[in-house]
C-alpha positions as CSV (number, residue, x, y, z in Angstrom):
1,X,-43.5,-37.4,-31.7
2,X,-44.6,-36.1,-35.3
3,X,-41.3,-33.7,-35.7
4,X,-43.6,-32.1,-38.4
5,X,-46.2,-30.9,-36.6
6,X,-45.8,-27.2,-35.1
7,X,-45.2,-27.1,-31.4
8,X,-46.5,-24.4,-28.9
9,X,-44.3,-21.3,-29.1
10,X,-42.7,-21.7,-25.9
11,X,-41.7,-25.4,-26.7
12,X,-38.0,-24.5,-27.4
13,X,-38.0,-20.8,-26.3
14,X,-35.2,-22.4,-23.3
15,X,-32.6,-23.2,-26.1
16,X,-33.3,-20.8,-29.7
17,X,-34.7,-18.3,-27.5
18,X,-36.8,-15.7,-29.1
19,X,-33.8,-14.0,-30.8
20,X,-34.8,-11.6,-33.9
21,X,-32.9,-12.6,-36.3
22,X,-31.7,-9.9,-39.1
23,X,-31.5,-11.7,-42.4
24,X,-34.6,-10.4,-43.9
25,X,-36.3,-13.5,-43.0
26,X,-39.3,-13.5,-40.5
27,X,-38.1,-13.0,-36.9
28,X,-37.4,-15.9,-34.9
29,X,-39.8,-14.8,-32.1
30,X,-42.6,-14.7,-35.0
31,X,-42.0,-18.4,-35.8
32,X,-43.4,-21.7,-34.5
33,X,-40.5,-24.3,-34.2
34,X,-41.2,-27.8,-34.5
35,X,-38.1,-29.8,-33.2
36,X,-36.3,-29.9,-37.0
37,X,-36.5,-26.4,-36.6
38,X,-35.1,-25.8,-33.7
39,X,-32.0,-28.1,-34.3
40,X,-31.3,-26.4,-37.4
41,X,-31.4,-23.0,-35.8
42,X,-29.0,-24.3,-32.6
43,X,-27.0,-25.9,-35.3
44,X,-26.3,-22.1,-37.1
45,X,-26.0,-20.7,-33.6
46,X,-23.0,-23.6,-32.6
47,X,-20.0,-22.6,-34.4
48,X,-17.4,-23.2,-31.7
49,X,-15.4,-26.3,-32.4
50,X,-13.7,-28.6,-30.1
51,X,-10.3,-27.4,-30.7
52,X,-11.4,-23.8,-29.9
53,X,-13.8,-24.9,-26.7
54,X,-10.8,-26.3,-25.2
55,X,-8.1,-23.1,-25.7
56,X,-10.9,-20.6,-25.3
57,X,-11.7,-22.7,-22.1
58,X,-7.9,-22.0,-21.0
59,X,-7.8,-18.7,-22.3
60,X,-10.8,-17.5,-19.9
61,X,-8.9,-18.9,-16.9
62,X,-5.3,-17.4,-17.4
63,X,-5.0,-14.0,-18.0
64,X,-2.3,-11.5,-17.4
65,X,-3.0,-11.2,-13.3
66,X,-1.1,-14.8,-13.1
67,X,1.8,-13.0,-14.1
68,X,1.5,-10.1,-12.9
69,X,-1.2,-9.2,-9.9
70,X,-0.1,-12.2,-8.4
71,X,2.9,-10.5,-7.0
72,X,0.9,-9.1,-4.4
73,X,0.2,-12.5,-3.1
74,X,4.1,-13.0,-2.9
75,X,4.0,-10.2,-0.2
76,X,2.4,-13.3,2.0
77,X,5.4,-15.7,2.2
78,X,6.0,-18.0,-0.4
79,X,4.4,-20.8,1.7
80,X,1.5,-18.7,2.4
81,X,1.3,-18.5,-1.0
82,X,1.7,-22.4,-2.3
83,X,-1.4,-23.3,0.9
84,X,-3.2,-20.7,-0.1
85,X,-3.8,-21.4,-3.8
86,X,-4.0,-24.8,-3.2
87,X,-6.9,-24.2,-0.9
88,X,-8.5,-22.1,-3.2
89,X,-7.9,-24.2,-6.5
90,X,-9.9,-27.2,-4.3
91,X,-12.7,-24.6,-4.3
92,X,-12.9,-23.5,-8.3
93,X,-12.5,-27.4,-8.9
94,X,-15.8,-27.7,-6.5
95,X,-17.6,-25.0,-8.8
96,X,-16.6,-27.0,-11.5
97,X,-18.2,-30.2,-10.7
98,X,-21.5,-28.4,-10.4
99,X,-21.1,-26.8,-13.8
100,X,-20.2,-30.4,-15.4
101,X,-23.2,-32.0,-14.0
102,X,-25.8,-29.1,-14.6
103,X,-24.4,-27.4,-17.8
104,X,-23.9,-31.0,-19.5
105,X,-27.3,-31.7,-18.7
106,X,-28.6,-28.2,-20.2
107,X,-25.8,-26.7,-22.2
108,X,-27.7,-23.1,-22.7
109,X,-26.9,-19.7,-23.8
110,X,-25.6,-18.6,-20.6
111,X,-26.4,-21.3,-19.1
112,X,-25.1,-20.8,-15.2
113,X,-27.4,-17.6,-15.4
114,X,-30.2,-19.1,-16.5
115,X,-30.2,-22.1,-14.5
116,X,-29.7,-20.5,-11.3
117,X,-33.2,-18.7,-12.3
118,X,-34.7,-22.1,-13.1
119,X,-33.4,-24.1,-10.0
120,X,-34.0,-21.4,-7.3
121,X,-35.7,-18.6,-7.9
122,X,-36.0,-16.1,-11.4
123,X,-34.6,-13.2,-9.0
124,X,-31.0,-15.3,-8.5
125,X,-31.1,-15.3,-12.6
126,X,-31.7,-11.8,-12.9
127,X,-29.2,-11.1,-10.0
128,X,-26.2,-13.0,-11.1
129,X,-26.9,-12.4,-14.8
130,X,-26.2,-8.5,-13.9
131,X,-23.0,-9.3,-12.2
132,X,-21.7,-11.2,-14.2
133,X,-22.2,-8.3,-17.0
134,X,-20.4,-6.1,-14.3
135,X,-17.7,-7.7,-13.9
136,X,-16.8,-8.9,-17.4
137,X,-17.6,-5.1,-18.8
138,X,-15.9,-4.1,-16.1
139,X,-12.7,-6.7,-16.9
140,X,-12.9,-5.1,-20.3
141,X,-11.9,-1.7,-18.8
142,X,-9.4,-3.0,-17.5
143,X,-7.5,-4.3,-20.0
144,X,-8.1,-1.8,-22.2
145,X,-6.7,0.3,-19.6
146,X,-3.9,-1.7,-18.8
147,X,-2.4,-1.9,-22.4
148,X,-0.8,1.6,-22.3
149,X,1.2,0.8,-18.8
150,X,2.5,-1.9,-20.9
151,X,3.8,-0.3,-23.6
152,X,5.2,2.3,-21.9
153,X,8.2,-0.1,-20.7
154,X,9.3,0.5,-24.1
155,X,9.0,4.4,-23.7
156,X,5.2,4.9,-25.5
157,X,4.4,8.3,-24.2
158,X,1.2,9.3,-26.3
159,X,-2.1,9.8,-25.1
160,X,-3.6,6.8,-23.9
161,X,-6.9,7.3,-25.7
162,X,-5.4,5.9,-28.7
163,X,-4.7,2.6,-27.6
164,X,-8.0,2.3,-25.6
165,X,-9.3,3.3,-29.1
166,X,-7.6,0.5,-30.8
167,X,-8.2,-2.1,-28.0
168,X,-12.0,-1.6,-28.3
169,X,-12.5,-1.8,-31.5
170,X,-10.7,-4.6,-32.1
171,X,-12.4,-6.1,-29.4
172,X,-15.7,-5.3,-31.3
173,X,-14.5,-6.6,-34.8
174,X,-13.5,-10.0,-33.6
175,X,-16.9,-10.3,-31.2
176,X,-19.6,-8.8,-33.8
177,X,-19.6,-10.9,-36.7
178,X,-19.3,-15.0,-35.7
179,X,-18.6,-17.0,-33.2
180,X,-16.1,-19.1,-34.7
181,X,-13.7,-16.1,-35.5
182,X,-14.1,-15.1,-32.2
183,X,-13.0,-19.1,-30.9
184,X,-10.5,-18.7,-33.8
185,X,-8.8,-15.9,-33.0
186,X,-9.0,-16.6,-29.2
187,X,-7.3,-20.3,-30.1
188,X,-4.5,-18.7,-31.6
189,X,-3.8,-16.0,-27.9
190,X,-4.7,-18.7,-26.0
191,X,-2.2,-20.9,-27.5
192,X,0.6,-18.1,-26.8
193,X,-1.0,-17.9,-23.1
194,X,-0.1,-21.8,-22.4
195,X,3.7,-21.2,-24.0
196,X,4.3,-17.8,-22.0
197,X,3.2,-20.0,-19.0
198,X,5.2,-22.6,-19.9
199,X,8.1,-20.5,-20.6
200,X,8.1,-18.8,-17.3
201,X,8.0,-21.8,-15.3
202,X,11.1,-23.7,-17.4
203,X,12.6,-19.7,-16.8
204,X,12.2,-20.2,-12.8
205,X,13.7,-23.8,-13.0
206,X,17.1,-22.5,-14.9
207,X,17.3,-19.8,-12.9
208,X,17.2,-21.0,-9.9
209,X,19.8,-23.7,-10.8
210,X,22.5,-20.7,-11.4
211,X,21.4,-20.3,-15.1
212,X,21.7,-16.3,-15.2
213,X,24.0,-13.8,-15.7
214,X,25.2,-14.0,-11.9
215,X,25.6,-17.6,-11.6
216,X,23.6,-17.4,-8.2
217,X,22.2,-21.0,-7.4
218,X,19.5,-19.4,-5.3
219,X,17.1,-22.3,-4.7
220,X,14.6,-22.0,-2.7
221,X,16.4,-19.2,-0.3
222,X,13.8,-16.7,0.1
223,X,11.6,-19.6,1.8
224,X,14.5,-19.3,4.5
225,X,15.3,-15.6,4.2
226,X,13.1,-14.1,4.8
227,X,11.1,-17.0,5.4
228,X,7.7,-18.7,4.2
229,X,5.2,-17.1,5.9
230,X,4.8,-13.2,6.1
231,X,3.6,-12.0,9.3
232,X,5.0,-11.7,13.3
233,X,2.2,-12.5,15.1
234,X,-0.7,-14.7,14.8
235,X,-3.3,-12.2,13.4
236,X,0.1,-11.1,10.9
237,X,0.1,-14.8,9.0
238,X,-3.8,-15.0,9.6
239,X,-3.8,-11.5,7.5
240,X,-1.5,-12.6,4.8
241,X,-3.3,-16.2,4.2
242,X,-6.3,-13.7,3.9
243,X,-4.5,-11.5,1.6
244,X,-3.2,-14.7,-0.1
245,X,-6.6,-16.1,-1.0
246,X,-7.8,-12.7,-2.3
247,X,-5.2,-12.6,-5.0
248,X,-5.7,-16.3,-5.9
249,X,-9.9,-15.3,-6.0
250,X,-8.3,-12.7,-8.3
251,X,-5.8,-14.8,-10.4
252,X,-7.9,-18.4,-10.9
253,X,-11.0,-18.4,-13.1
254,X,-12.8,-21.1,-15.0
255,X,-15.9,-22.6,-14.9
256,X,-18.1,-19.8,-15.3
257,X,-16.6,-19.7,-18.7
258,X,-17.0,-22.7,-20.2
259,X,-20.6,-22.2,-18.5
260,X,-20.9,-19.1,-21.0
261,X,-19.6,-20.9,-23.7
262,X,-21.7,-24.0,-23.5
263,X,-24.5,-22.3,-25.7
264,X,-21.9,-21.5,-28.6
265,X,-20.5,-25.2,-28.7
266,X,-20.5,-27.8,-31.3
267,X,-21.8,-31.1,-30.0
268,X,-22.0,-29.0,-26.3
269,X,-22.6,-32.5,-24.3
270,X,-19.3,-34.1,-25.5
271,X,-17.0,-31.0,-26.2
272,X,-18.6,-29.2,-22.9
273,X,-17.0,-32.0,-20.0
274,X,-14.1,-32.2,-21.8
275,X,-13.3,-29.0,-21.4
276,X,-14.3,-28.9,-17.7
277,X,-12.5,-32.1,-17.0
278,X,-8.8,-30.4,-18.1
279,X,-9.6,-27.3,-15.1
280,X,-7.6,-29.2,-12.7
281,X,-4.7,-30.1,-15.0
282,X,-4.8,-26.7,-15.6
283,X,-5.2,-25.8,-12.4
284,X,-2.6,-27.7,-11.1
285,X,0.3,-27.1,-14.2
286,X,-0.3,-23.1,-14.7
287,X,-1.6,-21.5,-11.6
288,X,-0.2,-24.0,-8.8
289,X,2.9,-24.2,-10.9
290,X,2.4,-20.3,-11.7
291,X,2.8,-19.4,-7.0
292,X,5.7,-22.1,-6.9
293,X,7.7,-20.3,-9.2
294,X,7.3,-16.8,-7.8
295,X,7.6,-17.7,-4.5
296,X,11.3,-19.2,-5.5
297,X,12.0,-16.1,-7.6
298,X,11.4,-13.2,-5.4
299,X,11.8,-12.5,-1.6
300,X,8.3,-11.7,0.1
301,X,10.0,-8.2,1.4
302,X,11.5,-7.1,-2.2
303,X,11.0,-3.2,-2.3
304,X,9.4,-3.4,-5.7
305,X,6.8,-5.6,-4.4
306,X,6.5,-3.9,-0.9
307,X,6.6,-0.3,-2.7
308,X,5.0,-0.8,-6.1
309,X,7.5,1.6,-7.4
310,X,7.6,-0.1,-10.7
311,X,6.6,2.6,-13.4
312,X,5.0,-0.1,-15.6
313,X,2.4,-3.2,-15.4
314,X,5.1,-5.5,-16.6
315,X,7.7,-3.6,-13.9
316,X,5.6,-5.3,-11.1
317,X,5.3,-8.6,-12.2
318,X,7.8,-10.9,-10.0
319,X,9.1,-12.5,-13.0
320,X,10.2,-9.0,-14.3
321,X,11.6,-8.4,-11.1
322,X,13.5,-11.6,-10.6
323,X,15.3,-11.0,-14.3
324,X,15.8,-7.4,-13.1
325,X,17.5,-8.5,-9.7
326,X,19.6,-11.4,-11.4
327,X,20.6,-8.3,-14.3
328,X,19.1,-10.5,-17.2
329,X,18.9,-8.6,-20.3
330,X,16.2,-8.5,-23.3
331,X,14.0,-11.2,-21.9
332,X,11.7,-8.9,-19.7
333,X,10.9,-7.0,-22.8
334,X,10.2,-10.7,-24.2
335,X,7.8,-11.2,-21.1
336,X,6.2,-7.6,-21.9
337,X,5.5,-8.6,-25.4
338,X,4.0,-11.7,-24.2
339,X,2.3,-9.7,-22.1
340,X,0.8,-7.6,-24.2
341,X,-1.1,-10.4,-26.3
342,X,-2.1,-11.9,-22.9
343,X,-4.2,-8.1,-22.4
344,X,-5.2,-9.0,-26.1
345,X,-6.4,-12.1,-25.3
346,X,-8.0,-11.5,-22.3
347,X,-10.1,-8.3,-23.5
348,X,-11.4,-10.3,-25.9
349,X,-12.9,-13.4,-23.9
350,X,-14.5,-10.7,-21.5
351,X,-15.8,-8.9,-23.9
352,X,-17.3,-12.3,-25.5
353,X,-18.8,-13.1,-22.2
354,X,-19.9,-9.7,-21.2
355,X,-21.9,-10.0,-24.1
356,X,-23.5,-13.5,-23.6
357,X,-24.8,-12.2,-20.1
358,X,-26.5,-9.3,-21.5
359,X,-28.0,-11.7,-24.1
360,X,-29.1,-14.7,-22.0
361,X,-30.8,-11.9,-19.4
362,X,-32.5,-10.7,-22.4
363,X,-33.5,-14.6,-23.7
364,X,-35.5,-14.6,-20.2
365,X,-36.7,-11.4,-20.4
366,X,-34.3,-9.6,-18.3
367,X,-33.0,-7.0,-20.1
368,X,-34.3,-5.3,-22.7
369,X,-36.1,-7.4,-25.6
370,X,-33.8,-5.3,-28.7
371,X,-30.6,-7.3,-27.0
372,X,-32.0,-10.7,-27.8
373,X,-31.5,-9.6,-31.5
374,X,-28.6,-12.0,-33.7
375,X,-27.4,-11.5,-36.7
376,X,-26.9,-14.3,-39.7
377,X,-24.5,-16.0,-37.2
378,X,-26.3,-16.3,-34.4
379,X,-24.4,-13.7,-32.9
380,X,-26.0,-11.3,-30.3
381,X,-24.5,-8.4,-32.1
382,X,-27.1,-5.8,-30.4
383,X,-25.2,-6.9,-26.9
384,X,-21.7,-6.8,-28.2
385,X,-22.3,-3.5,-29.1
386,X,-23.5,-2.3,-25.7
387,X,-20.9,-3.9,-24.2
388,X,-18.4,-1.6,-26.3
389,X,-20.1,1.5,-25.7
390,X,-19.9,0.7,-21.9
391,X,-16.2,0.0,-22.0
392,X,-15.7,3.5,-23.2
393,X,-15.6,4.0,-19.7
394,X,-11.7,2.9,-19.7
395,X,-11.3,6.5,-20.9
396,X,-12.2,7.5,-17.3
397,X,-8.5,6.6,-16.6
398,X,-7.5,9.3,-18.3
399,X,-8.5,11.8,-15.8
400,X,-8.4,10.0,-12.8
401,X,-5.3,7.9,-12.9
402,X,-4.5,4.5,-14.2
403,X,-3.5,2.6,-10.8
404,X,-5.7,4.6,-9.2
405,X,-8.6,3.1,-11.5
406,X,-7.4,-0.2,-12.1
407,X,-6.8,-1.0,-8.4
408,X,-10.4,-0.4,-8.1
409,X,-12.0,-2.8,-11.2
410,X,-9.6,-5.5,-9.7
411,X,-11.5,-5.1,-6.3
412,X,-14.3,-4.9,-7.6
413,X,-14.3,-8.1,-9.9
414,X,-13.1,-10.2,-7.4
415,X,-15.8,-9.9,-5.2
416,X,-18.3,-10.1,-8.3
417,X,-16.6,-13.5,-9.2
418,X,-17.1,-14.9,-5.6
419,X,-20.4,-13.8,-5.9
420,X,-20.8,-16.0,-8.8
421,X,-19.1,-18.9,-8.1
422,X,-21.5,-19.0,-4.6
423,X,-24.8,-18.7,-6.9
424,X,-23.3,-20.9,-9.0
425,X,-22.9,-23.8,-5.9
426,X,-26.5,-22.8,-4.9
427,X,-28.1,-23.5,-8.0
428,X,-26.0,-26.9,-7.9
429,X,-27.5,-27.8,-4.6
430,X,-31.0,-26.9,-5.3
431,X,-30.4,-28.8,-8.5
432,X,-29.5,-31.8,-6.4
433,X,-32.3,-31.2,-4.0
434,X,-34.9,-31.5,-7.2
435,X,-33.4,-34.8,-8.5
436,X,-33.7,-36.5,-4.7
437,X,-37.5,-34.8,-4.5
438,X,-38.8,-35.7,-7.8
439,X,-37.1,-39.5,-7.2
440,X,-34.4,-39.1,-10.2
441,X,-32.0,-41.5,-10.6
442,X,-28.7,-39.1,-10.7
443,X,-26.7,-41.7,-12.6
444,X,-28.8,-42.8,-15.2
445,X,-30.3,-38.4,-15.6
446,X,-27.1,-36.8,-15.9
447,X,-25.1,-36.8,-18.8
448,X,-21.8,-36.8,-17.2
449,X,-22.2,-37.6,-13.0
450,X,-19.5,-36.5,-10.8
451,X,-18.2,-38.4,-8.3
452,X,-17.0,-35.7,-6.3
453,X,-20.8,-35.1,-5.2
454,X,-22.3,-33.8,-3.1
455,X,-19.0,-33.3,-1.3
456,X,-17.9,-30.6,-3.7
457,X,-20.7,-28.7,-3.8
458,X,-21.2,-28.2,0.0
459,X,-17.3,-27.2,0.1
460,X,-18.0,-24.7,-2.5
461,X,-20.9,-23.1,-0.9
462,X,-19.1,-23.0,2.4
463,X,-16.3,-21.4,1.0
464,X,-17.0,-18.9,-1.6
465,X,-19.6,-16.8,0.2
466,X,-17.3,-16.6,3.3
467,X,-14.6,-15.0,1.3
468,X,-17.0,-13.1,-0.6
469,X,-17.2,-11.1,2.3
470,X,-13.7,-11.2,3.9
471,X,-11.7,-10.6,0.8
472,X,-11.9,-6.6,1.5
473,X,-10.9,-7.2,5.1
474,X,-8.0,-5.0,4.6
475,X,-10.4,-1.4,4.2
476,X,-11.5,-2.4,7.8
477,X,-7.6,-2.8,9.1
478,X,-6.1,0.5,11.6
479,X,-5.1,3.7,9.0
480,X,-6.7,2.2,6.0
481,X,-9.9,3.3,6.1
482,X,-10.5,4.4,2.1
483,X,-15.1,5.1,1.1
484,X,-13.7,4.7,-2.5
485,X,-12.1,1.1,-2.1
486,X,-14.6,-0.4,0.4
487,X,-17.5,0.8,-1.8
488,X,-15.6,-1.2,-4.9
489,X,-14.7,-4.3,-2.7
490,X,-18.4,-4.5,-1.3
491,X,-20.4,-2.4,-3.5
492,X,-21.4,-5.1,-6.3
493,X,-23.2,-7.3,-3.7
494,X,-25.5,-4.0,-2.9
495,X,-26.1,-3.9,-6.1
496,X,-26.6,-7.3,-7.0
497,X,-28.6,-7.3,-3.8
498,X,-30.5,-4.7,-4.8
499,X,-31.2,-5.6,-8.1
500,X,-32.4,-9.3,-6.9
501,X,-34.9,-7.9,-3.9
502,X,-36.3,-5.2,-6.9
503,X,-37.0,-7.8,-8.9
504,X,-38.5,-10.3,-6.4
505,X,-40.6,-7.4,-4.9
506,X,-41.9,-6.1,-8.0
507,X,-42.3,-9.3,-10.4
508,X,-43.5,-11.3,-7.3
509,X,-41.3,-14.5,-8.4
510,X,-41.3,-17.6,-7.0
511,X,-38.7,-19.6,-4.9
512,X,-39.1,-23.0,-6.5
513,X,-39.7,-25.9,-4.2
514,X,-37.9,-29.0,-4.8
515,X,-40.9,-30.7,-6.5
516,X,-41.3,-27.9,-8.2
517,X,-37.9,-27.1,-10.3
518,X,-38.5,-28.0,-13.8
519,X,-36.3,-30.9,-14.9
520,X,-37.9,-31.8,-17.9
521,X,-37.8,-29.0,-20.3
522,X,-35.5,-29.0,-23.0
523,X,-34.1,-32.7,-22.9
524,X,-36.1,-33.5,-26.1
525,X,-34.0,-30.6,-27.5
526,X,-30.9,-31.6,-26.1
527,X,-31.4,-35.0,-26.7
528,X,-32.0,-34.7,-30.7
529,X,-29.1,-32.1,-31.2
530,X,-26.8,-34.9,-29.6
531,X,-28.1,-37.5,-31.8
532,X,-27.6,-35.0,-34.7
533,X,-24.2,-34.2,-34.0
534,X,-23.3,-37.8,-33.8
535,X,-25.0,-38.2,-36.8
536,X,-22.9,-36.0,-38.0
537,X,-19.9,-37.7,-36.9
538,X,-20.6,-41.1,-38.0
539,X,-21.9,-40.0,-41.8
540,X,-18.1,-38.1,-41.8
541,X,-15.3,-39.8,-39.7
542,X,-12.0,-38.1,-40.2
543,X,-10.0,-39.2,-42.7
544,X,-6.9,-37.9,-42.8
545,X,-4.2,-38.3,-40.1
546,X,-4.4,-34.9,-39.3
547,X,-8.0,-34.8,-38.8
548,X,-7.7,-38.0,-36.6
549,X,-5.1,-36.7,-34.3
550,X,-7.0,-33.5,-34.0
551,X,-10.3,-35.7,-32.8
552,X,-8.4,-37.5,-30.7
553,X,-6.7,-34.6,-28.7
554,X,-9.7,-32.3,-28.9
């Protein structure tokens, strides 16, 4: 190929998009991009670094409801608990294979959104595009939300517009500008995530040894008294494995943000299954690790747990209980602090990622065409700033109650996550479907082939749309019938629904046979930005020892 001749406008609209680009240069929709072109404009786009791809890829997966929300899977039995989140962790590491083969292979601005558009049908884009910019908006809420039950602890008794205030515009500071002050910043919270983590587990193995002010070798008592399983009958323990899973749905995240992510990356087919391979160490170390430890800590009948009398966040975290209960002083305001950057943290990354839905719906024509517009940077500023006006709605707390709201984001996210972890096993399998139709050799096609397939990507479909629907099995239970929180817990896949069958009806898209799904596009593209980047890496090897040990661990 001539790289200096112009290609047809469309050539490379799958990876530079048709983006306007504000630096009083002609728009990037108005220019014909031969393939030099295009690299060059991916290559401004890519500012995420290794180091930050892999603690941004851990800060999207722990956030503060592994310390906290996850005390409501306590109320289960510890050993409820432990099977419950090791079911569950089998199924994100499933979603995860399917992103490692299919995001490798076309590491795109949003790519799980986009792809499920390409390998199904345009109308499962459009779909899980929107809920995904539900939910993450919505997450944004919530942590702007949650920030002022958390400094309450120490007695904060202003109005809680202020922080929410503070939150989101911080929040819009660190997301407008670049991408790499965004993985920067994020590197640094993410980085105090893994030692709070950390922290907390050597806590529970101290202070279950008798190192605390009451000298109380506890153990693993509270698996005998009162026992490991919650429940007295058989529908009892089938409710609290149900319950169980739900907070675990709630608590474990992952691959649908490195999927987001993927566009932003350096060198996105080496740095991208990296990243994906560490899920199950993580899984395994912080959120395995993470049920272990509160199951040893606190009894599944403690009256803070049962009750949720805590005034605070922080109060009803079972860590925060177990140093109240053992009369530990100063460390839970540690853990609050800790905390606190966790919201930080967190807000942030959802706010990134509401943002990169908006914009990837809007790269396929989706959404409106002014949200496709990027600034110097590459960064879809017109979307981060939509995303901030829509988070305004965390004032809503002010007049209706912050439990009262928050309970009903926390519903409604963990359905929309189960919704896209099951689009995101579709697309896999239609993916799979395309290669074995159009007679592709999987392990010479894909970048990085799992071997876990197809096995983990039939387990994944089984599972995550089953407990799409159960996981708001409790509205339907005797004396808990609430319109508010069953239209919160099943309400997104209405909408989603709807918003899918509109499209379908209206733009008369296509389902994509197997022969069908485009396979082809954008591996030229892909192709010469990996052969740039390791031109990159060969014309400047590290030097210095830093620099090696950094390329080594990252």
């Amino acid at each position: 190929m001539d790289r200096s001749k112009s290609l047809d406008e469309d050539k490379f609209e799958g990876v530079v998009g048709t983006a306007e680009v504000d630096d009083g240069q002609p728009n990037v929709s108005d220019v014909d991009y031969d393939l030099a072109g295009a690299i060059a404009h991916a290559v401004n786009h890519r500012r995420l670094n290794p180091r930050q791809i892999q603690l941004t890829a851990i800060a999207g997966s722990i956030g503060a409801a592994l310390f906290v929300a996850i005390g409501a899977g306590v109320l289960s039995g510890p050993l409820c608990l432990l099977i419950a989140f090791l079911f569950w962790a089998s199924v994100v590491y499933s979603v995860a294979q399917c992103q490692l083969e299919i995001v490798t292979l076309f590491p795109l601005d949003g790519s799980f959104i986009r792809l499920a558009g390409r390998m199904v049908d345009p109308s499962l884009g459009v779909m899980v595009g929107w809920n995904h910019f539900f939910a993450q908006t919505s997450y944004v809420v919530f942590e702007a939300t949650i920030i002022n039950t958390l400094v309450e602890y120490w007695g904060y008794n202003q109005s809680p517009a202020i922080l929410i205030t503070v939150s989101l515009l911080f929040y819009l500071a660190i997301n407008v500008y670049r991408a790499d002050l965004f993985g920067e910043v994020e590197f640094w919270l993410a980085l105090g995530k893994v030692l709070l983590a950390a922290g907390l587990i050597l806590y529970t193995f101290i202070a279950m040894l008798g190192g605390n002010p009451l000298h109380d070798r506890f153990g693993f008592r509270y698996w005998k008294d009162p026992g490991p399983w919650a429940g007295g009958s058989h529908s009892g323990r089938l409710q609290s494995f149900i319950n169980a899973v739900n907070v675990a749905g709630f608590v474990m995240g992952g691959p649908e943000y490195i999927s987001m992510i993927a566009g932003e990356a350096k060198d996105p087919r080496r740095t991208v299954p990296r990243a994906i391979k560490t899920i199950m160490a993580r899984l395994v170390i912080f959120f395995i690790g993470g049920c272990l430890c509160v199951g040893v800590l606190v009894p599944y009948n403690d009256k803070t747990l049962v009750t949720g009398s805590s005034d605070t966040y922080a109060g009803k975290s079972p860590y925060v209980i177990s140093m109240t209960r053992l009369q530990i002083p100063v460390l839970p305001s540690i853990v609050n602090a800790a905390l606190l950057t966790t919201i930080i943290s967190a807000g942030n990354a959802y706010a990134f990622n509401a943002s990169r839905s908006l914009h990837a719906l809007a790269l396929d024509r989706k959404a409106p065409k002014f949200l496709t517009r990027v600034n110097k940077k590459g960064v879809p500023y017109a979307s981060v700033i939509v995303v901030m006006v829509l988070s305004c709605l965390a004032y809503l707390a002010l007049g209706s109650g912050s439990a009262k709201v928050l309970n009903w984001i926390l519903n409604f996210c963990t359905a929309a996550t189960m919704l896209n972890w099951t689009v995101m096993a579709i697309t896999w399998v239609r993916f799979n479907a395309a290669m074995k139709a159009q007679n592709i050799d999987r392990t010479t096609f894909l970048p990085v082939p799992s071997k876990l397939q197809p096995y983990a990507g039939y387990w994944a479909l089984f599972w995550a749309p089953v407990f799409l629907f159960v996981q708001g099995y409790a509205v339907f239970l005797k004396g808990n019938w609430d319109v508010a929180t069953f239209i919160f817990n099943y309400g997104i896949i209405a909408l989603a629904g709807g918003i899918a069958i509109g499209f379908k009806t209206f733009g008369k898209t296509p389902f994509y046979r197997s022969k069908d799904v485009d396979l082809q596009s954008d591996l030229e593209f892909f192709q010469a930005l990996d052969d740039h980047y390791q031109r990159q890496k060969d014309e400047n090897p590290p030097t210095g020892v830093k620099d090696k040990v950094m390329a080594k661990l990252f």
